[in-house]
C-alpha positions in Angstrom: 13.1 14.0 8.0 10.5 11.5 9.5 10.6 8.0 8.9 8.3 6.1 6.9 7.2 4.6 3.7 6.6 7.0 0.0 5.5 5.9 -3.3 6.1 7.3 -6.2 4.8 6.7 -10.3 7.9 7.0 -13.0 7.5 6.4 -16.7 10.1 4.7 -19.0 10.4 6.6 -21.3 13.8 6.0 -22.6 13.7 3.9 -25.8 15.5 0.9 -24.6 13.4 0.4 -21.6 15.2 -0.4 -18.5 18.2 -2.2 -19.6 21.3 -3.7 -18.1 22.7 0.7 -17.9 19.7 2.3 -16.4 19.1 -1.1 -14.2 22.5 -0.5 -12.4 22.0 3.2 -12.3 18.8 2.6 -10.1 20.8 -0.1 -8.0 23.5 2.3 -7.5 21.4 5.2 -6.4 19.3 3.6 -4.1 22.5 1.8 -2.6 23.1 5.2 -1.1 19.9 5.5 1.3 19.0 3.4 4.0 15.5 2.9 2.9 14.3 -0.4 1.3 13.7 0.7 -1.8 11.2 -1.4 -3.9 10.1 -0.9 -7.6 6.6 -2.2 -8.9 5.0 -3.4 -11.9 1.5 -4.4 -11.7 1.9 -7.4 -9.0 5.6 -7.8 -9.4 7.6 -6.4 -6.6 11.2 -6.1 -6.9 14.3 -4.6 -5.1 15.6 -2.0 -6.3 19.0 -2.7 -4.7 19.4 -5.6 -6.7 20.4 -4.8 -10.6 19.0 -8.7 -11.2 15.8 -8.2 -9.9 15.2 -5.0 -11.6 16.2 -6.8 -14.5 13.2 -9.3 -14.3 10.5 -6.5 -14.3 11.4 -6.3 -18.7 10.0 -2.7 -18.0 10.0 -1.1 -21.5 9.2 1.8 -22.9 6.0 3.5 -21.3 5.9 1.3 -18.6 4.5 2.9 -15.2 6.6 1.8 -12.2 5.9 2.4 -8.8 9.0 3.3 -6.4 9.0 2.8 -2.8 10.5 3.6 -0.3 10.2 2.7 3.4 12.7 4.1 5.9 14.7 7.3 7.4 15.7 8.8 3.8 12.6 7.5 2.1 11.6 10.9 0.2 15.3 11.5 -0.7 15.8 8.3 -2.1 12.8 9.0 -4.1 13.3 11.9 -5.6 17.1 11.1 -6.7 15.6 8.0 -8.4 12.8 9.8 -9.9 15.5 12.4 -11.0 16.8 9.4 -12.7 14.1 8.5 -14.9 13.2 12.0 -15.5 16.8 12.6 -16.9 16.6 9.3 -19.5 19.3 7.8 -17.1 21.5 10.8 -18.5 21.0 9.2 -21.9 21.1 11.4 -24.6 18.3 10.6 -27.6 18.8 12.9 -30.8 17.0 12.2 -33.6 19.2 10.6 -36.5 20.2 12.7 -39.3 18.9 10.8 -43.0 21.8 9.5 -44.5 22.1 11.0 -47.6 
């Protein structure tokens, strides 16, 4: 796989926005690759190995983020993460039956 940096645009689109669960989903995932790994939110610039700093971005629901990724395992690291957003952060949404 050749080295070098990838980008990426995810939606939130779980209805919690990226709280303190899907934040160290993200850390843990890119933790595995080798890439710097860097999520974006208009001119904010984060890491996305750190669950703190992902944190800070208050992405809610809708938001567009950027993911990048710059190194060896760049596109693998970006399409796990994007798997993770894509998924809900394997949070499951149903709607709520009317009590009754």
């Amino acid at each position: 796989m050749s080295e070098g940096k990838r980008t990426q645009t995810v939606v939130v689109s779980n209805p919690q926005g990226l709280h303190a669960r899907p934040a160290s989903l993200i850390m843990k995932v890119s933790n595995r690759f080798q890439s710097r790994i860097e999520l974006i939110k208009g001119q904010e610039r984060v890491d996305g190995k750190s669950i703190l700093e992902i944190l800070t971005l208050g992405a809610t629901p809708g938001t567009n983020l950027v993911i990048e990724a710059d190194g060896p395992d760049a596109e693998l690291a970006l399409e796990a993460l994007a798997q993770l957003f894509t998924s809900n952060f394997g949070e499951a949404y149903e709607e709520q039956p009317p009590d009754g």
